[in-house]
N, C-alpha and C positions, 0 to 999 in steps of 0.2 A: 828208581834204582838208588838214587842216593840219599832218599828220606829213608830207604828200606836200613843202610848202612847204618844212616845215622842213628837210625833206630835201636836198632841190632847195639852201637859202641856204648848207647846210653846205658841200653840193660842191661849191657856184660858193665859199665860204673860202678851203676845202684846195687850191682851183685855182687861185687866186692866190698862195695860199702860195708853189703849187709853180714856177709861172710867174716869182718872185721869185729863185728860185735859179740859174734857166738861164743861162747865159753863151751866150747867141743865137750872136754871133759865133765860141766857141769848138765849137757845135755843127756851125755850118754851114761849116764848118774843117774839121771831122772827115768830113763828107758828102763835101766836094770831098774829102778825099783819101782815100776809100773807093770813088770813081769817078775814080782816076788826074790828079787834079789837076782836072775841069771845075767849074766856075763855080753856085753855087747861093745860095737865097734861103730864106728862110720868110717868106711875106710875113704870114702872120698873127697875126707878133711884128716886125712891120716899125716904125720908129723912126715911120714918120708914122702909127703908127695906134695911138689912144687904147687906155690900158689896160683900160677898160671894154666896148671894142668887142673887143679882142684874146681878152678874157675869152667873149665871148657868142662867136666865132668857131668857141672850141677847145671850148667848152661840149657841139656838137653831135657834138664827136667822143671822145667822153665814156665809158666805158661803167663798171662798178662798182670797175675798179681801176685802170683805165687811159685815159692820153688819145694824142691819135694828131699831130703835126702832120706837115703836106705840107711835103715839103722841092723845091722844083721846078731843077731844073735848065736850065742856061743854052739846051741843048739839044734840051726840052720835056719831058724825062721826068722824073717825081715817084716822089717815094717818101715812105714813113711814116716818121717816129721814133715811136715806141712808149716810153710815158715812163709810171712810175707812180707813181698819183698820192700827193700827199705829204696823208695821212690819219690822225691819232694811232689813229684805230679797226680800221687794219688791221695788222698783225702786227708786232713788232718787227723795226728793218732786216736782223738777222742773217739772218732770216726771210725775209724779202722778199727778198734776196742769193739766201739758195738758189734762191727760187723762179724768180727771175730768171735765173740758169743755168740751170735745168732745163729753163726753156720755151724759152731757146736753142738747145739740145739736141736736145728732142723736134723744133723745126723742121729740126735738121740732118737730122736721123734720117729727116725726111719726107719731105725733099730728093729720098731715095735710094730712095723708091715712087712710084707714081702718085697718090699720093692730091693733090690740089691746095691746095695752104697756099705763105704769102709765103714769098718767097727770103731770106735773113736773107742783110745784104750786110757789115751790121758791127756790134759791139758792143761798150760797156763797163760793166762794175759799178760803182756809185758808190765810190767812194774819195776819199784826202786826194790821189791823184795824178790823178783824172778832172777836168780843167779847164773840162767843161761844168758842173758841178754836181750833175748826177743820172745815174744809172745812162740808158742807151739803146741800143734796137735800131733800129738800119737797118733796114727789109724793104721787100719789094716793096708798090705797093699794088695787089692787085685789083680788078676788076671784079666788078660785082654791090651786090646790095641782098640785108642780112640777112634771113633767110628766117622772114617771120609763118604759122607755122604752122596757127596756129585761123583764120587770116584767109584761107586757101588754100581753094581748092575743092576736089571730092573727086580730078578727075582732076590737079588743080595737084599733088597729094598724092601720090597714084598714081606722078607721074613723078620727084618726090624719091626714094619710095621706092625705085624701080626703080635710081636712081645709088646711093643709101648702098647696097645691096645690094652694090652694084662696090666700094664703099669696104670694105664689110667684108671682101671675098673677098680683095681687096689687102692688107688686114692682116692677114690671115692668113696670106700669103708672106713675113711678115717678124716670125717669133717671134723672141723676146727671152728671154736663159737667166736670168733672175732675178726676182723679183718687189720693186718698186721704185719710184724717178722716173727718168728719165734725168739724167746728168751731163754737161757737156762733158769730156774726159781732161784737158784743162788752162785751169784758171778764169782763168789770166791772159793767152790770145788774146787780143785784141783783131782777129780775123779769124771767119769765117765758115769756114775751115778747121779738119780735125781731127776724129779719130775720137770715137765717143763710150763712154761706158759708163753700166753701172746705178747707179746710187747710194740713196742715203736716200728712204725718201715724201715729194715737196716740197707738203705738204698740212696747213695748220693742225693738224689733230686728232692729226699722229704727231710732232710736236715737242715732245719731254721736256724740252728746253731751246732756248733762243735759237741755241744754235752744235751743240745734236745732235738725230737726229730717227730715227726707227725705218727698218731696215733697210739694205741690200738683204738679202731671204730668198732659199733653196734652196729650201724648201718652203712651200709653205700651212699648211701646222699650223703652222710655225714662226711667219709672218706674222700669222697669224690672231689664236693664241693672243696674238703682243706687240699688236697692234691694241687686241683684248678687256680687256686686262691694263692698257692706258696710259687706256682709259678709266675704268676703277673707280680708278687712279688721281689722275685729274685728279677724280671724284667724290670721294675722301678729301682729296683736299688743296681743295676748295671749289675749282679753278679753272672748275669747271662746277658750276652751285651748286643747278638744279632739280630736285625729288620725287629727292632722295639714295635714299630706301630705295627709292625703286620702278625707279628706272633701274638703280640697284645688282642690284636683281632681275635684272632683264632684259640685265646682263649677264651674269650670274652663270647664267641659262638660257643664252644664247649659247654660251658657254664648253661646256655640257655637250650643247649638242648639234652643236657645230664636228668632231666626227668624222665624222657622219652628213654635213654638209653638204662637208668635204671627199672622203672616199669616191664621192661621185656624179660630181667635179670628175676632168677629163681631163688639169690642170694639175696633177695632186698634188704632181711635184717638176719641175714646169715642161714643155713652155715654158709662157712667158705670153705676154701681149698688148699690143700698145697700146692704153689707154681713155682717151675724153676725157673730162675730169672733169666739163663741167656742156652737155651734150647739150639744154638747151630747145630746141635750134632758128635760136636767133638766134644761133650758132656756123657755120651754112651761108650761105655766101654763093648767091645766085641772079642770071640773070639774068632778063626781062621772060618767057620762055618755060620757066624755071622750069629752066632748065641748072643744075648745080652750078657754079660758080667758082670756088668755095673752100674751106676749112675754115677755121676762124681762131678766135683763143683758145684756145691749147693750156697755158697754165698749170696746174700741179698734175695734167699726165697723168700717169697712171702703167703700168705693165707689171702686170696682172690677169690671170686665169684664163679660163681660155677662156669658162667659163658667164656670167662677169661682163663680159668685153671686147665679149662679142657677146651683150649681153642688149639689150632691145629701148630705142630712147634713148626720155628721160622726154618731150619732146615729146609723144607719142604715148600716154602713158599716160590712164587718168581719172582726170586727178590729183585731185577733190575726193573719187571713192570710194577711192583710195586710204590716203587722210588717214582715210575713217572704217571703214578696214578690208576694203573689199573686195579678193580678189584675182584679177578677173575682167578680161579683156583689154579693150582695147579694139577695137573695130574695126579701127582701122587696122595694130594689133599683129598681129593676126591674119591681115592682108592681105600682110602683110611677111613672116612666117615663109611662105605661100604661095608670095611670091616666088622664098623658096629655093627649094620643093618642085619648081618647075615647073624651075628650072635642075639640077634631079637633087641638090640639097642636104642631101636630109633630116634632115641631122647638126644642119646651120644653124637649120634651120626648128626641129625640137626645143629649140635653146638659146634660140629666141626664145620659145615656149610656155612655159618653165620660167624665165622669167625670174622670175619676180616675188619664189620664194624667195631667188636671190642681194641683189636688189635689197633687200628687206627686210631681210634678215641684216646687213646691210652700208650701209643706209643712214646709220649715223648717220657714217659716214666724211663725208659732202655736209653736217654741220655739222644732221641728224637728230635731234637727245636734245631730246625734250619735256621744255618746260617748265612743263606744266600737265596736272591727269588728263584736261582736256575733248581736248588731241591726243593724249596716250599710252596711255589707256588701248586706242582703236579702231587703235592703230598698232600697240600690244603683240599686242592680240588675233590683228589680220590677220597677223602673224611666228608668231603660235601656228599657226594653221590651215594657213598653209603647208607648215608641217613635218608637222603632223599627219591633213594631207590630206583635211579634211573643211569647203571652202570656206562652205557651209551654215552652220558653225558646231555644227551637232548635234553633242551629248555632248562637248562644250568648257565645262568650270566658268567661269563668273564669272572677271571679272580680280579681285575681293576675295575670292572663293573660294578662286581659285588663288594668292592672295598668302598667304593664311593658312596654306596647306601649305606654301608656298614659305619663308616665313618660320621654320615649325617646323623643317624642313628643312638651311636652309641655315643657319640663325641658331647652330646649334653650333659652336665656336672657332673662329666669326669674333666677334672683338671689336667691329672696326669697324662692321657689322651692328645689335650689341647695341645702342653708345652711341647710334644713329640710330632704332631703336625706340624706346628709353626718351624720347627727345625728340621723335620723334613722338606716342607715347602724351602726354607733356605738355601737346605743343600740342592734342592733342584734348578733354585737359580742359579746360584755360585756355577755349578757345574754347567748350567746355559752360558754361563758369560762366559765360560773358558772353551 
C-alpha cells in the first residue's frame, strides 16, 4: 500500500516538473502548423485552469514513461502529443533521444502495414533549438479502451486472439534485413516523412554508453553473443549489482549454449521481425465488442528472430508459474497456436508451442536479472529444462549442485569469477560467525 502511494506522489512530482517546462503556446504553434495553419487548444493546460487540477487531468493519461495531452482543434478533430515524462529514474536524456526516434520510426514503419497504430503527424527531439521545451509526437488518437486481459472472458479472449493472429501474419509481410531498433534515416525531420532504417537496440540493457548502444547485427550469433557479453559486463563493472556470481553463471551458461539455440532459429542471418517490446496487453487498443483499434506503445521494438517476434505475448502466459519455473503453456497459449493450425499455419503454430525457450533465453533483455535466490534460482532452473528438455525436472542437479560444477568449471582464468568467489566465501563466513 504504501510503496503504491509513494509511487503514485513521485509521478504526480516528475509531472509537474515536466508540465513546468512546456511552452503551451509554443506547442500549440507547432500543432497548427503540422495541420496547415488550423486553429488549436490544449485546454487541460489552459491559463484558467488551476495547476492542481491541470495536474490531476493529465495524471489519467499517464502511463510508466509517458503522458499523452489532447491537442483539439478548431475544427473538432484531436490529436495526442506524446510527451515523456521528466523522471531522474528513467534513463539518461542521451538515452531517451534514441529511444525517442526509434518509436518514431517503428510507427513510420507501421504506417506502411495493416497493422493499426496512431499516424505520427509531427515531431521533435528535445534540443536547445525546440522551443517547446520537451521533445514531442503528434499522433493520431484512437478509439478504444486498453485491452484488460485477465478481466476478459474466455470468448472476449477468443476474439483478441483471432485479430493478433491477422497481426502476426502482417508482420510477417514485412521482414526487416537486420537485427536491431528502427531509426528514422534523418534525426533532424521535423516531418512525419522519410524512409527509414535499422539502427542500434533502443532498449536500456544494450547501452554501453549514453550516446552508444549495441548493434544493428547481420547475424544472431553476432547479436547474441554482444547481448550476453554487455551483460557480464555491466555485472563486472557493478552497474547491475545482484547475486554477481550466480547471474555471472547464468550467463556464462547462455553463452555456451547460444549455438544450440541459434541453430533451431530460421533467422540465422536474418530476416527478422518486428517485436513489440512489452506485450501485457494493455498495448491493444479495444473497442466495447472487443475489435482491435490499435496497437500503441511501440518504444524499444526491435527487429527479432522469427522464433522470438512471433513467440506467444506475455499476457497470456502463467506468469506466476513462470517465475517459479514452470514451462508449461498456458491455455490460452495453446488456443492461439491452434488458431494458426486451422488457417493451414503450422509453421506459426509451432513457434507459438516453442516459445518459452526463446522467452527465457532472452528474458533478461525486458530488465529480467534477479536480484534475489528466492526469483533466480526457479527462473535459472526453468532456462535449464528448457533446453534440456525434461520439463519434469527429472535428472536436472540442484541449482547449488549445478553451481558447484559450474564454478569448478568455469572459475579457471577467469579472474573476475575468482575475486567474486573469494568474496562470497567471505561473506558466508562473516554471516556464520554472527
Amino acid at each position: 500500500f504504501f510503496a503504491g502511494v509513494a509511487y503514485a506522489t513521485a509521478k504526480r512530482y516528475h509531472l509537474v516538473a515536466l508540465l513546468a517546462k512546456i511552452n503551451v503556446e509554443a506547442l500549440e504553434a507547432a500543432a497548427s502548423r503540422a495541420r496547415n495553419g488550423t486553429p488549436c487548444s490544449i485546454s487541460s493546460l489552459g491559463k484558467d485552469v488551476a495547476p492542481d487540477a491541470q495536474v490531476d487531468r493529465i495524471m489519467s493519461r499517464c502511463g510508466g514513461q509517458n503522458c499523452h495531452l489532447e491537442i483539439e482543434f478548431n475544427d473538432g478533430v484531436i490529436w495526442l502529443a506524446r510527451i515523456r515524462l521528466d523522471d531522474p529514474l528513467l534513463p539518461p536524456p542521451e538515452v531517451q533521444a534514441r529511444i525517442f526516434l526509434s518509436e518514431v520510426a517503428t510507427l513510420q514503419f507501421l504506417a506502411d502495414t495493416k497493422v493499426p497504430v496512431p499516424r505520427v503527424y509531427a515531431y521533435e527531439p528535445s534540443s536547445p533549438d525546440n522551443a517547446v521545451g520537451v521533445s514531442y509526437i503528434f499522433m493520431e488518437k484512437l478509439s478504444g479502451k486498453p485491452l484488460d486481459w485477465s478481466d476478459a472472458t474466455e470468448h472476449q479472449r477468443t476474439r483478441v486472439m483471432e485479430q493478433l493472429a491477422d497481426l502476426y501474419l502482417e508482420l510477417e509481410q514485412h521482414p526487416i534485413p537486420l537485427t536491431g531498433s528502427l531509426v528514422p534515416s534523418s534525426n533532424s525531420a521535423i516531418t512525419n516523412k522519410g524512409s527509414t532504417q535499422v539502427g542500434p537496440f533502443a532498449q536500456a540493457p544494450c547501452f554501453v554508453t549514453p550516446d552508444r548502444a549495441l548493434g544493428p547485427f547481420d547475424t544472431l550469433t553476432e547479436a547474441y553473443t554482444a547481448l550476453v557479453r554487455q551483460q557480464q559486463y555491466m555485472l563486472a563493472t557493478r552497474e547491475v549489482s545482484g547475486l554477481p556470481v550466480d547471474n555471472y553463471l547464468a550467463f556464462l551458461w547462455r553463452f555456451k549454449t547460444l549455438p544450440e539455440l541459434v541453430a533451431e532459429s530460421a533467422s540465422q542471418t536474418g530476416p527478422f521481425y518486428l517485436r513489440h517490446y512489452d506485450d501485457k496487453g494493455d498495448h491493444i487498443l479495444v473497442d466495447d465488442e472487443y475489435n482491435i483499434t490499435g496497437v500503441i506503445d511501440w518504444e524499444f521494438a526491435s527487429a527479432e528472430a522469427k522464433e522470438l517476434a512471433f513467440s506467444s505475448p506475455c499476457m497470456m502466459w502463467l506468469v506466476g508459474e513462470f517465475y517459479d519455473g514452470s514451462n508449461e503453456l498456458s491455455d490460452e497459449e495453446t488456443k492461439f497456436a491452434a488458431i494458426f493450425e486451422r488457417r493451414g499455419r503450422a509453421d506459426m503454430a509451432e513457434l507459438i508451442r516453442r516459445s518459452r525457450k526463446w522467452q527465457r533465453c532472452l528474458f533478461f533483455m525486458g530488465g529480467g536479472i534477479p536480484q534475489d535466490m528466492v526469483d533466480f534460482e526457479p527462473l535459472f532452473q526453468g532456462l535449464r529444462k528448457c533446453f534440456l528438455g525434461k520439463e519434469d525436472g527429472a535428472n536436472i542437479p540442484l541449482y547449488q549442485e549445478w553451481k558447484q560444477s559450474a564454478l569448478a568449471g568455469f572459475a579457471k582464468g577467469d579472474k573476475l569469477l575468482q575475486d567474486w568467489m573469494r568474496a562470497e566465501r567471505a561473506s558466508a563466513r562473516k554471516t556464520e560467525a554472527t
